[in-house]
N, CA, C and O atoms as CSV, one atom per row, in Angstrom:
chain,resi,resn,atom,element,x,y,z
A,1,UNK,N,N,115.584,24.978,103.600
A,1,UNK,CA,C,116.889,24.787,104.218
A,1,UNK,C,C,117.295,23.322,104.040
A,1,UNK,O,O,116.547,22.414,104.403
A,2,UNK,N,N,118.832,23.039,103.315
A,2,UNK,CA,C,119.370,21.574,103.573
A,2,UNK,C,C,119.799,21.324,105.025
A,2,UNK,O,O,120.349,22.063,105.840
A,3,UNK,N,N,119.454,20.287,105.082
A,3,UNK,CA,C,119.953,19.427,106.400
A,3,UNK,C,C,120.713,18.302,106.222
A,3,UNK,O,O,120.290,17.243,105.760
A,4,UNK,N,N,121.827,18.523,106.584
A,4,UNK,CA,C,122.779,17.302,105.753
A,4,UNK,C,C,123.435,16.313,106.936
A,4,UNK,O,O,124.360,16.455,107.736
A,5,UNK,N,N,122.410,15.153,106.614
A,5,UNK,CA,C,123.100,14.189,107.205
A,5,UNK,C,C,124.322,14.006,107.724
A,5,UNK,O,O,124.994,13.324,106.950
A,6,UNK,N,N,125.105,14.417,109.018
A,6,UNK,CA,C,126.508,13.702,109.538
A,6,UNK,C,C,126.274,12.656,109.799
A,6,UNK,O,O,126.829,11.985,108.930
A,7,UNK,N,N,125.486,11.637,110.875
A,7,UNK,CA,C,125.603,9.981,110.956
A,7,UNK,C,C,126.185,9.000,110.556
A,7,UNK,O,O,126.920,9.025,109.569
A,8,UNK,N,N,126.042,8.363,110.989
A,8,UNK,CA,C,126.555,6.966,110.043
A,8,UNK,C,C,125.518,6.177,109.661
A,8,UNK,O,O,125.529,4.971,109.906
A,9,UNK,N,N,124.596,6.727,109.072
A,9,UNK,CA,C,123.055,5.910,109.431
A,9,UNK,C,C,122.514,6.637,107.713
A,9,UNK,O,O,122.840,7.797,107.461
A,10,UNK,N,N,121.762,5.875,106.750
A,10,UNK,CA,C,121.282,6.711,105.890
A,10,UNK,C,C,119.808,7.526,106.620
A,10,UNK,O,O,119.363,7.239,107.731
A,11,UNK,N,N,119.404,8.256,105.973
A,11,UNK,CA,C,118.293,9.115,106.385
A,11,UNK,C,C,117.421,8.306,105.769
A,11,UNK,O,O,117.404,8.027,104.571
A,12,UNK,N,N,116.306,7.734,107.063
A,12,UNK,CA,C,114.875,7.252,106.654
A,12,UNK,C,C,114.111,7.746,105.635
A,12,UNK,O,O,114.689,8.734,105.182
A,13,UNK,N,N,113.003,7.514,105.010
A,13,UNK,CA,C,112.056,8.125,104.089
A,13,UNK,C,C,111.372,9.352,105.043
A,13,UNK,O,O,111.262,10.425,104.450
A,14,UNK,N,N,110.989,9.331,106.184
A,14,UNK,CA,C,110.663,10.564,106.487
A,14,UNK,C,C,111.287,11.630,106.791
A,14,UNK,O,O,110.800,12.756,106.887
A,15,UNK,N,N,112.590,11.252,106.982
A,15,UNK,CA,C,113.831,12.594,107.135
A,15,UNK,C,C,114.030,12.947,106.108
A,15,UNK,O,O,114.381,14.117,105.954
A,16,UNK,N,N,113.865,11.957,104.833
A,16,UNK,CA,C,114.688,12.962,103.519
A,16,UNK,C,C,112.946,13.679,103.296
A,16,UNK,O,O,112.836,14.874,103.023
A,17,UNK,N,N,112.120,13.085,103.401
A,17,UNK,CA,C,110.667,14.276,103.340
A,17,UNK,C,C,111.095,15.025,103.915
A,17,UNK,O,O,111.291,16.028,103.229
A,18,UNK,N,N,111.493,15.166,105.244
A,18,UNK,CA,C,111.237,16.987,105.790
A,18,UNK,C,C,112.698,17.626,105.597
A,18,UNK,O,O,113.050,18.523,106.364
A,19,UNK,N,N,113.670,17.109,104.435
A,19,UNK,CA,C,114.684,17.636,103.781
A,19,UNK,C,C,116.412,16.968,103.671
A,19,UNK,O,O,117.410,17.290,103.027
A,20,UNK,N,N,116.023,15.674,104.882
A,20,UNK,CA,C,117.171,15.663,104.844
A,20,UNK,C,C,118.075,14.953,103.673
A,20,UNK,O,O,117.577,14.119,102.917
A,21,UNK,N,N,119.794,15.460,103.570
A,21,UNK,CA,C,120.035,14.810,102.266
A,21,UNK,C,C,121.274,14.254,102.877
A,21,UNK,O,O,121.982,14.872,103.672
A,22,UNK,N,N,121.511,12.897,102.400
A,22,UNK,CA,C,122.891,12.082,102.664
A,22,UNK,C,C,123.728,12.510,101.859
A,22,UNK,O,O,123.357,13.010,100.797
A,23,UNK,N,N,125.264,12.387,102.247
A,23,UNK,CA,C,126.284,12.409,101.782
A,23,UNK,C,C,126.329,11.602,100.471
A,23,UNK,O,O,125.645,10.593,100.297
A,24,UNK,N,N,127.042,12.028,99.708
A,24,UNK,CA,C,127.344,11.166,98.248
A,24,UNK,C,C,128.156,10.095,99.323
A,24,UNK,O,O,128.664,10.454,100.386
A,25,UNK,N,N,128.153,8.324,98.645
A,25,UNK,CA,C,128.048,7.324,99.362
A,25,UNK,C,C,130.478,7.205,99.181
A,25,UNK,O,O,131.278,6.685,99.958
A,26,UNK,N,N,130.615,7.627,98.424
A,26,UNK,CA,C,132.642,7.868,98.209
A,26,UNK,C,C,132.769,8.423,99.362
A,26,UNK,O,O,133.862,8.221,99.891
A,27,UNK,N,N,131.613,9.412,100.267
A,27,UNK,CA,C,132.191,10.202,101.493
A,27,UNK,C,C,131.922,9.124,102.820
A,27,UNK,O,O,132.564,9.239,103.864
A,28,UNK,N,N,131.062,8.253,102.649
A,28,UNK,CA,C,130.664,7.455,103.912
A,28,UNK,C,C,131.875,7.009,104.651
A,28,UNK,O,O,131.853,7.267,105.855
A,29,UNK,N,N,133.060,6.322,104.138
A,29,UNK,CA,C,133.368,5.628,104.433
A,29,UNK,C,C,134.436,6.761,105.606
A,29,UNK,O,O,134.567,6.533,106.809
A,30,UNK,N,N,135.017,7.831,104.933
A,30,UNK,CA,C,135.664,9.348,105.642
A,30,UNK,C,C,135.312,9.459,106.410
A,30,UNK,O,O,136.007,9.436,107.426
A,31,UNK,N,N,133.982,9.656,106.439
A,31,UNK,CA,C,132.828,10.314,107.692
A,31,UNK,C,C,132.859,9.046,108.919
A,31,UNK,O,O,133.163,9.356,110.071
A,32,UNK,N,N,132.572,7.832,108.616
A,32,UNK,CA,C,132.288,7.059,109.814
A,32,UNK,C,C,133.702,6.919,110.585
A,32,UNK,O,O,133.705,6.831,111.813
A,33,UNK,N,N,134.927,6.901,109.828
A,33,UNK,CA,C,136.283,6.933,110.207
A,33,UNK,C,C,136.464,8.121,111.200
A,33,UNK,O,O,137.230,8.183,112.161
A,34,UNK,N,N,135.596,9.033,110.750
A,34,UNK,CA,C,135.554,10.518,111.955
A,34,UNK,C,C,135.069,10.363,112.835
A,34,UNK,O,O,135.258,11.171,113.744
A,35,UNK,N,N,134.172,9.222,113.033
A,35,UNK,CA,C,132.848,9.544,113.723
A,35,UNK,C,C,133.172,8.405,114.712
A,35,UNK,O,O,132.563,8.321,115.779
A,36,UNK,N,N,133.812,7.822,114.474
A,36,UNK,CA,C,134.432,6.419,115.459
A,36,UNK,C,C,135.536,6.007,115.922
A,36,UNK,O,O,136.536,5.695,115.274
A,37,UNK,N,N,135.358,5.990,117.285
A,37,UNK,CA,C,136.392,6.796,118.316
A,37,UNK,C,C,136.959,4.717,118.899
A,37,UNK,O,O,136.150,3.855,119.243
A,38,UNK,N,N,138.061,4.590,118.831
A,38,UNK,CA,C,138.917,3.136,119.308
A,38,UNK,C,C,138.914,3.350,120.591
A,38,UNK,O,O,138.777,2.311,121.236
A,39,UNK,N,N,139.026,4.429,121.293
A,39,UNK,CA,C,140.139,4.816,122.170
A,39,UNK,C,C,139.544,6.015,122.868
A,39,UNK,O,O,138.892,6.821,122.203
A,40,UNK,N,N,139.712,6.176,124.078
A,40,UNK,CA,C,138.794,7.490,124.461
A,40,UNK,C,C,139.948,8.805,123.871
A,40,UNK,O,O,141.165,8.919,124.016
A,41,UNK,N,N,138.977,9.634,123.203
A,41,UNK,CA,C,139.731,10.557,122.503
A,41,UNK,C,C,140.150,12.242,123.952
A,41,UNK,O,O,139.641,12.530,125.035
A,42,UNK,N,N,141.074,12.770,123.263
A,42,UNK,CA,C,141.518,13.793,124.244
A,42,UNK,C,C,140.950,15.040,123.255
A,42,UNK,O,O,140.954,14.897,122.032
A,43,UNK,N,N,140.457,16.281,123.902
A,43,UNK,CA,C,140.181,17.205,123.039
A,43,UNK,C,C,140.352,17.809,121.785
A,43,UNK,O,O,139.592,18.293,120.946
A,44,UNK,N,N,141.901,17.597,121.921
A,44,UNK,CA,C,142.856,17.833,120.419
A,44,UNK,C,C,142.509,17.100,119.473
A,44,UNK,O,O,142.310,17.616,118.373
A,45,UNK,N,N,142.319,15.462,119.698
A,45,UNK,CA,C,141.494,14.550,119.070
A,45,UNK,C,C,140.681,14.821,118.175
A,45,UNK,O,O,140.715,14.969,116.954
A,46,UNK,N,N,139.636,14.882,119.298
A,46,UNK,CA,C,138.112,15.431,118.925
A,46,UNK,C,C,137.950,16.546,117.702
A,46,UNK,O,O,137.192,16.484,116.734
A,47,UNK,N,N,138.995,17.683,118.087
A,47,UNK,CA,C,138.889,18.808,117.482
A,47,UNK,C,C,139.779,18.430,116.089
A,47,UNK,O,O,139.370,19.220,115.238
A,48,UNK,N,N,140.541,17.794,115.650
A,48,UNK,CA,C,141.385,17.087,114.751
A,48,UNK,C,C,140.201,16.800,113.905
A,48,UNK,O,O,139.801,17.372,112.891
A,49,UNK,N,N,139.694,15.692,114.611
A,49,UNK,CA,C,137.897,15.354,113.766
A,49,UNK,C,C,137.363,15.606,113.191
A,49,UNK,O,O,136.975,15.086,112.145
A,50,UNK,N,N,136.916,17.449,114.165
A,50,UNK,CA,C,135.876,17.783,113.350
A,50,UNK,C,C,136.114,19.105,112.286
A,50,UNK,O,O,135.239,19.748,111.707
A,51,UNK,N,N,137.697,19.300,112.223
A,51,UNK,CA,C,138.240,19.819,111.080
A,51,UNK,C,C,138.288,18.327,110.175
A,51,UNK,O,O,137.576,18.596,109.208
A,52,UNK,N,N,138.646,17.259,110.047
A,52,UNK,CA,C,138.176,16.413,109.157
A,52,UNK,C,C,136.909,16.309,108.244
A,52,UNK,O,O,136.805,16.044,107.047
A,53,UNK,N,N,135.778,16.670,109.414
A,53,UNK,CA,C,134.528,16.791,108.854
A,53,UNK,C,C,133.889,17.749,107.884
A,53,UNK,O,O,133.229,17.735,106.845
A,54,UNK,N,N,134.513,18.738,108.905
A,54,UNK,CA,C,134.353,20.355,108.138
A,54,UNK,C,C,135.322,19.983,106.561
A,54,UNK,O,O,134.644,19.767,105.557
A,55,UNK,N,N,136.446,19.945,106.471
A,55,UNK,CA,C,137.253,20.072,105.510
A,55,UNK,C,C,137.431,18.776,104.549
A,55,UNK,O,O,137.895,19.030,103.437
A,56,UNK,N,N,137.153,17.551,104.804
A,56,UNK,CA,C,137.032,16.641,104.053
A,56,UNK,C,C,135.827,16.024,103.032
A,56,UNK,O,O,135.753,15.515,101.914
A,57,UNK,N,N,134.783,16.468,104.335
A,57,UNK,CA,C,133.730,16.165,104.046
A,57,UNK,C,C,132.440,17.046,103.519
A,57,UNK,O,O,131.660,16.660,102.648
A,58,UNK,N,N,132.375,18.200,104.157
A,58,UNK,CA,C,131.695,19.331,103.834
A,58,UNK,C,C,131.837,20.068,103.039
A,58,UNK,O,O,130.888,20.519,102.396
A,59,UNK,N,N,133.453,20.516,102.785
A,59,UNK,CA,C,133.765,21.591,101.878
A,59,UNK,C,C,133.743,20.972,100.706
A,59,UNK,O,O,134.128,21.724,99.811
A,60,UNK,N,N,133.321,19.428,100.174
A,60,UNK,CA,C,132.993,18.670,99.081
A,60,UNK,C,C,131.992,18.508,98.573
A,60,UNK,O,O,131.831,17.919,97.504
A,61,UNK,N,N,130.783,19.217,99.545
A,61,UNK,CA,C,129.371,18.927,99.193
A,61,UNK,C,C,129.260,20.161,98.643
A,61,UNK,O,O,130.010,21.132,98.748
A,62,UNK,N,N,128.139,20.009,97.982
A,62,UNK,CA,C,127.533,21.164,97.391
A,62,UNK,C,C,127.090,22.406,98.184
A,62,UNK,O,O,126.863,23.511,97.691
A,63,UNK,N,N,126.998,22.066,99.497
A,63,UNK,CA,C,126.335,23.142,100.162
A,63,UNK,C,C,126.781,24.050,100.866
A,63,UNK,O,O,126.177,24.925,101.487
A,64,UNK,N,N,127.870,23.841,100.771
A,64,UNK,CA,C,129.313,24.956,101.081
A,64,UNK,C,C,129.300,26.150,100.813
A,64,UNK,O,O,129.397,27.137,101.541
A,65,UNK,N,N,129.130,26.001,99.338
A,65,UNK,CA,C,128.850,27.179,98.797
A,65,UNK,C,C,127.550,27.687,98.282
A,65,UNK,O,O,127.388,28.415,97.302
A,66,UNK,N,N,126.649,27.202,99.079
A,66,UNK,CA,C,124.989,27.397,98.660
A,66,UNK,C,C,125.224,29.047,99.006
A,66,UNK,O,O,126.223,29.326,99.669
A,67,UNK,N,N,124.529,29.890,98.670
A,67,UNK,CA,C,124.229,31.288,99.210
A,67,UNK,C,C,122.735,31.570,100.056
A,67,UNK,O,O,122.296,32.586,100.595
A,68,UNK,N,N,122.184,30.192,99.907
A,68,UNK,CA,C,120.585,30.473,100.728
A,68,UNK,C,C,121.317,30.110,102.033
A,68,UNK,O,O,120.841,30.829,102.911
A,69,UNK,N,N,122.207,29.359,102.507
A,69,UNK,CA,C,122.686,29.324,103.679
A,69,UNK,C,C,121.463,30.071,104.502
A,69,UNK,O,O,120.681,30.832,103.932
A,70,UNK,N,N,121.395,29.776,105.848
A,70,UNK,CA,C,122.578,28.595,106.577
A,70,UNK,C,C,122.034,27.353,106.079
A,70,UNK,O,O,121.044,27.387,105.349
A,71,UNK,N,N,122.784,25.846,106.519
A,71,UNK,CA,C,122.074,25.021,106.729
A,71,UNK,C,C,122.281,24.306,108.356
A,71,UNK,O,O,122.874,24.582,109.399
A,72,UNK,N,N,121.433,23.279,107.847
A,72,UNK,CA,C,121.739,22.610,109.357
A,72,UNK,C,C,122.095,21.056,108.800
A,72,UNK,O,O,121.863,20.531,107.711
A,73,UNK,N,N,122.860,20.469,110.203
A,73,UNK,CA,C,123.826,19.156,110.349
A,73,UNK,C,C,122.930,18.496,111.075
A,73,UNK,O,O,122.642,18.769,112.240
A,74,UNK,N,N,122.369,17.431,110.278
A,74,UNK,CA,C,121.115,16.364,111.741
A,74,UNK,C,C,123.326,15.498,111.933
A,74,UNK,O,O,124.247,15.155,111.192
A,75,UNK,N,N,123.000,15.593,113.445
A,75,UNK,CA,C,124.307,14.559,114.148
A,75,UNK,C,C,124.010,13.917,115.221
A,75,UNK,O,O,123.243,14.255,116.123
A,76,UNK,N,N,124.706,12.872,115.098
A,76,UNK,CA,C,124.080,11.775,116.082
A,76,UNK,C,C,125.462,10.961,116.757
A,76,UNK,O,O,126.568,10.908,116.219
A,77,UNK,N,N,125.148,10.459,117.843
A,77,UNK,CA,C,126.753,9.501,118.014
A,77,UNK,C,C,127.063,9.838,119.589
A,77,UNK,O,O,126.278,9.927,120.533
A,78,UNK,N,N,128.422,9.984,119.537
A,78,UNK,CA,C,128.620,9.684,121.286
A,78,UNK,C,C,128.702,11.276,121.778
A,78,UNK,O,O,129.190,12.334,121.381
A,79,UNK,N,N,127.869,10.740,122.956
A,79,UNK,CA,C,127.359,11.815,123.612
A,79,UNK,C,C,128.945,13.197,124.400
A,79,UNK,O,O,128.740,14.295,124.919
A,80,UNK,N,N,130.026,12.653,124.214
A,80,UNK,CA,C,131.344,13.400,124.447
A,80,UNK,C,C,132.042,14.112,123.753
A,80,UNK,O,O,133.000,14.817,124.069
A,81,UNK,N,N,131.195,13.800,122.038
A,81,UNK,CA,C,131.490,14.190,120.600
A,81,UNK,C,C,130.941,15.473,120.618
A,81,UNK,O,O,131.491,16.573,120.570
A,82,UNK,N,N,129.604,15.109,120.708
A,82,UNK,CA,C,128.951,16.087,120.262
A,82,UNK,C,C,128.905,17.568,120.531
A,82,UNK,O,O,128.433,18.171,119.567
A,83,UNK,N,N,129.143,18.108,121.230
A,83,UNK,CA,C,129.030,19.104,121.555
A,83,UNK,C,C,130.556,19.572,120.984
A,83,UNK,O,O,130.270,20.361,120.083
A,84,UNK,N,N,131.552,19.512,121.032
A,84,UNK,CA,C,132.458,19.529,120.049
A,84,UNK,C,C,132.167,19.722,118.425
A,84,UNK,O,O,132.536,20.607,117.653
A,85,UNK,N,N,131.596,18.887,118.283
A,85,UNK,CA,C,131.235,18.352,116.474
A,85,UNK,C,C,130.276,20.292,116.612
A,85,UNK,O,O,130.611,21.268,115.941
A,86,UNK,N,N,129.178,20.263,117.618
A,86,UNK,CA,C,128.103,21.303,117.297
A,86,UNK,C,C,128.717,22.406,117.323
A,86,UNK,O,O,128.557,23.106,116.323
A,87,UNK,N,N,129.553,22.916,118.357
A,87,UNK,CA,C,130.778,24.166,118.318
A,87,UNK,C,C,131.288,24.481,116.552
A,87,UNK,O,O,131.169,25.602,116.059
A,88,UNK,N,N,131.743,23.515,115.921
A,88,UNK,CA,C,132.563,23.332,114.849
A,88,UNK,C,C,131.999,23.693,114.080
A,88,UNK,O,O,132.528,24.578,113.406
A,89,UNK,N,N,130.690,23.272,113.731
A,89,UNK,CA,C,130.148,23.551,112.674
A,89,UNK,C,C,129.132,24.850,112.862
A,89,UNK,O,O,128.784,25.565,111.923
A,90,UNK,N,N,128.703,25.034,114.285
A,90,UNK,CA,C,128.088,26.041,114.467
A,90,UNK,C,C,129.045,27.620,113.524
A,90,UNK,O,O,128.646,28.503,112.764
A,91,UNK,N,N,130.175,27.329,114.024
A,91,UNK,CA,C,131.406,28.796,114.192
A,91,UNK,C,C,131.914,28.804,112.276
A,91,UNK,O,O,132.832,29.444,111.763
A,92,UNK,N,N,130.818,27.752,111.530
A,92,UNK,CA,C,130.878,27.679,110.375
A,92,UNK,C,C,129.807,27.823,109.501
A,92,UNK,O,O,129.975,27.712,108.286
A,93,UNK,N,N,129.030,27.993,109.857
A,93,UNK,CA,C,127.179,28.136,109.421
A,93,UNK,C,C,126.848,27.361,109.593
A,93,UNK,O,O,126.145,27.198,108.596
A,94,UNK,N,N,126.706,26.356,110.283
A,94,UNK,CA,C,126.113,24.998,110.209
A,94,UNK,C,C,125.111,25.229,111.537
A,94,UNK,O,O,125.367,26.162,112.297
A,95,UNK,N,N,124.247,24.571,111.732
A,95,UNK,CA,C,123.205,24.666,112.697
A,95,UNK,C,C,122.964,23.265,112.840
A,95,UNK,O,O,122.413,22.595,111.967
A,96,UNK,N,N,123.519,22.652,114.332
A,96,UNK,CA,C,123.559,21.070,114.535
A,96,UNK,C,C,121.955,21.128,114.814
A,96,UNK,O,O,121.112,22.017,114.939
A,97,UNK,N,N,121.983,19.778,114.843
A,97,UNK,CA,C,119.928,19.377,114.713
A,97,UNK,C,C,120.368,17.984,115.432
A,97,UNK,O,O,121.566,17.705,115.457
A,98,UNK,N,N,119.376,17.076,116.038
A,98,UNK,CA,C,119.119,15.483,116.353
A,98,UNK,C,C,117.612,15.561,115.624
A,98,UNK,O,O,116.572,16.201,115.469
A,99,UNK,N,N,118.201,14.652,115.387
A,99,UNK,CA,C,116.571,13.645,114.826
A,99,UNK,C,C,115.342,13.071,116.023
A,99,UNK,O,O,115.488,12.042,116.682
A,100,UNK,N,N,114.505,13.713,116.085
A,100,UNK,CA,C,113.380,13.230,117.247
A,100,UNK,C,C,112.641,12.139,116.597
A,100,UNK,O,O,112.494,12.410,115.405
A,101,UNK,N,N,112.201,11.189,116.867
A,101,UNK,CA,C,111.668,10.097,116.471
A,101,UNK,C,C,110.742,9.708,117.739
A,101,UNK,O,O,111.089,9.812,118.915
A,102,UNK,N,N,109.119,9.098,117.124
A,102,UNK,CA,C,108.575,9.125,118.036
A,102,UNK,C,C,108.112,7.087,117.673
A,102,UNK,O,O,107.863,6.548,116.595
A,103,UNK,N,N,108.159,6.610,118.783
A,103,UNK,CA,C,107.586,5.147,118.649
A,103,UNK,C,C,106.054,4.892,117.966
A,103,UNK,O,O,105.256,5.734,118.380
A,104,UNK,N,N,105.707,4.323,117.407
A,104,UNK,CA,C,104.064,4.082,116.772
A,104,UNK,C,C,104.116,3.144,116.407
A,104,UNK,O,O,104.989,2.692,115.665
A,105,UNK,N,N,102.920,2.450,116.961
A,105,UNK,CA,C,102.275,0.986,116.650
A,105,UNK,C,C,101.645,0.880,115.694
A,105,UNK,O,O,100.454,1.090,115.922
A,106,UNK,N,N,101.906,0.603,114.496
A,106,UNK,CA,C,101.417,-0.018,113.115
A,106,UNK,C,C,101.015,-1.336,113.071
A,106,UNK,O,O,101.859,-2.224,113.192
A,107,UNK,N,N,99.818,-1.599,112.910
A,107,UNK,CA,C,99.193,-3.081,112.635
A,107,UNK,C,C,98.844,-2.747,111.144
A,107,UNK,O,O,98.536,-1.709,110.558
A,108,UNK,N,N,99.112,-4.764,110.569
A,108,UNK,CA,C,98.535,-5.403,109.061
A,108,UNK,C,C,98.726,-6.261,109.528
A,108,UNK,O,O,99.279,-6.542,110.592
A,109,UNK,N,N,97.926,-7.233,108.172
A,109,UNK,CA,C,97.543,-8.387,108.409
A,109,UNK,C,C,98.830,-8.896,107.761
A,109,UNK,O,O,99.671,-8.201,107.189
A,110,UNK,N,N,98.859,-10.897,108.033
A,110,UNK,CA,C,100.189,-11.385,107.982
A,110,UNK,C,C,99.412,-12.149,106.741
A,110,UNK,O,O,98.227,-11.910,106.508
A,111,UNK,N,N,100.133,-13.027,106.017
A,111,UNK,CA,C,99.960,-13.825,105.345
A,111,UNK,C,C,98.559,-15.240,105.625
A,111,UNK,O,O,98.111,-15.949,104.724
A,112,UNK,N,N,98.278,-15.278,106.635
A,112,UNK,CA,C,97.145,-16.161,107.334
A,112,UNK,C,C,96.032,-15.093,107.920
A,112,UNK,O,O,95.281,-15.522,108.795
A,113,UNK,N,N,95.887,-13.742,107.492
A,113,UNK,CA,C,94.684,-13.160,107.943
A,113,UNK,C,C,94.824,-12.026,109.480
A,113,UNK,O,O,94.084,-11.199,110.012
A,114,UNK,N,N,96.242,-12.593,109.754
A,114,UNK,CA,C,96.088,-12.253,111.462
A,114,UNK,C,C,96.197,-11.204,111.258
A,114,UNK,O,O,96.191,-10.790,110.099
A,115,UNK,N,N,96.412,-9.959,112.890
A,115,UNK,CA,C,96.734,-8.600,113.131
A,115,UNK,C,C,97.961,-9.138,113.741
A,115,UNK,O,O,98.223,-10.002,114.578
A,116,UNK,N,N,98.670,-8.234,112.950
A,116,UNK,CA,C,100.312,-8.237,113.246
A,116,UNK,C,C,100.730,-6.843,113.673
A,116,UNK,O,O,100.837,-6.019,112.765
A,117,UNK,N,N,101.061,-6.329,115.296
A,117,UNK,CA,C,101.168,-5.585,115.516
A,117,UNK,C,C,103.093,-5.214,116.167
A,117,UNK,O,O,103.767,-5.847,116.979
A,118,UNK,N,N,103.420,-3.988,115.385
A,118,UNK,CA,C,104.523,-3.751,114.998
A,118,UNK,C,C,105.025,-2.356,115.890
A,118,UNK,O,O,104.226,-1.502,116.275
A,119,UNK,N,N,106.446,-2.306,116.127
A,119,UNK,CA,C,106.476,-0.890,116.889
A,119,UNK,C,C,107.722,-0.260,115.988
A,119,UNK,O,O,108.847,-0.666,116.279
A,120,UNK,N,N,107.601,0.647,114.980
A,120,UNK,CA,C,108.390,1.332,114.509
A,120,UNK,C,C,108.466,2.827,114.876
A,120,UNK,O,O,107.551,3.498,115.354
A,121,UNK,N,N,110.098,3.360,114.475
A,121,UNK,CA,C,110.048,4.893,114.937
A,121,UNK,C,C,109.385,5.330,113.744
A,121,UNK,O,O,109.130,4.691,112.724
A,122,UNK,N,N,109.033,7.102,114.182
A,122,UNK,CA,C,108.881,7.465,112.440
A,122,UNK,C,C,109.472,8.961,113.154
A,122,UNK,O,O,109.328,9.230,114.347
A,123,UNK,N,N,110.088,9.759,112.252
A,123,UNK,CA,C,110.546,11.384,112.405
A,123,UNK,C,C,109.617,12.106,112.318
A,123,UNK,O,O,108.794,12.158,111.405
A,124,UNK,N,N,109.690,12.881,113.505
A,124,UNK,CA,C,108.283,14.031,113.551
A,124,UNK,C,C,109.145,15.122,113.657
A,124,UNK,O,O,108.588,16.044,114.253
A,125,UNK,N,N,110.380,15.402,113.285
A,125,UNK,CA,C,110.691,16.812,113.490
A,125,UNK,C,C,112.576,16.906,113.773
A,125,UNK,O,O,113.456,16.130,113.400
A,126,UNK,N,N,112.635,17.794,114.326
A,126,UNK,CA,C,114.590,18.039,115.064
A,126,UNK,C,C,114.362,18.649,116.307
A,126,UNK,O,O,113.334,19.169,116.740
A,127,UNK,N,N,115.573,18.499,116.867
A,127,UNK,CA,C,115.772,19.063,118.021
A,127,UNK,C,C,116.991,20.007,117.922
A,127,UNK,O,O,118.098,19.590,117.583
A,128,UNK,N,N,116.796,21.003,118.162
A,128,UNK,CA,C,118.086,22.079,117.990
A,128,UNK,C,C,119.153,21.215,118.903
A,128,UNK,O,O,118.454,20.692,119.771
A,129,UNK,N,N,120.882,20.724,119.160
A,129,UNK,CA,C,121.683,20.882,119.406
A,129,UNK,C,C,121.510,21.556,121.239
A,129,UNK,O,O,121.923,22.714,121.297
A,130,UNK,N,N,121.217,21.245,122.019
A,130,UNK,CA,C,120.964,22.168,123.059
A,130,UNK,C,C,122.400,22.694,123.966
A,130,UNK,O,O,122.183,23.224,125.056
A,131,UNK,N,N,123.871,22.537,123.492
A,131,UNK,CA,C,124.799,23.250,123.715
A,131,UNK,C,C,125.451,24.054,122.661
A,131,UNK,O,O,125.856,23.776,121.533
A,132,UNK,N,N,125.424,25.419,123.552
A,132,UNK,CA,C,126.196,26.409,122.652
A,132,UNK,C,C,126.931,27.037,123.577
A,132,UNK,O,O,126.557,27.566,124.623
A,133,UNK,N,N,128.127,26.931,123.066
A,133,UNK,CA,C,129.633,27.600,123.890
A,133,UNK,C,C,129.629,28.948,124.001
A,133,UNK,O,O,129.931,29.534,125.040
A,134,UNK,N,N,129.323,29.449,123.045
A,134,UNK,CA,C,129.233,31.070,123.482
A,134,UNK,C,C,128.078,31.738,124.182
A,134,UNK,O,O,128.058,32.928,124.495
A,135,UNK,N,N,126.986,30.747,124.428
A,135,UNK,CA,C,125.907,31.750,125.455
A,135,UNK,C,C,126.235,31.388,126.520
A,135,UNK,O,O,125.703,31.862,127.524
């Protein structure tokens, strides 16, 4: 299954391992314009959006017309969006996802011998979208 990056963020080395794929980089600039709100938005707004997304941005990718369908949307961003954005694409084959990331302490040595201890995320997986309008 593709999982296609919405964010505004490229996908780490371990997200594109467990599949995920970014937008061709001509769409970034569309997408973050969707994705970033001046002004607190009113529903109509919102929903304006995420026909932007769907229709500007999606129906351009390749996976539109994949036939292994479904896929899923890793989406990320403001928490008033989302569930909007997940409706949209749900009622389109899309299956919204978040990215779970877990903290881990990685130590190496520095240039003088020392232990240099570091706290990076790394992706262990998704989290299904946990609103759906029709159940």
């Amino acid at each position: 299954m593709t999982t296609i990056n919405l964010t505004q963020h490229p996908a780490t080395a371990d997200q594109k391992n467990a599949g995920v794929e970014d937008l061709p980089a001509e769409t970034l600039p569309r997408l973050k314009e969707l994705l970033t709100f001046e002004e607190p938005p009113t529903l109509e707004e919102m929903d304006k959006r995420c026909e932007g997304i769907l229709f500007d941005i999606l129906m351009n990718h390749k996976v539109w017309d994949d036939p292994t369908g479904p896929h899923e949307a890793m989406i990320g961003g403001a928490a008033y969006f989302l569930p909007v954005l997940a409706e949209t694409l749900r009622q389109h084959g899309f299956k919204p996802v978040h990215a779970f990331t877990k903290r881990v302490v990685e130590e190496s040595l520095d240039a003088e011998g020392k232990r240099v201890k570091t706290s990076v995320f790394k992706h262990v997986g998704f989290v299904d979208h946990p609103f759906d309008l029709d159940d």
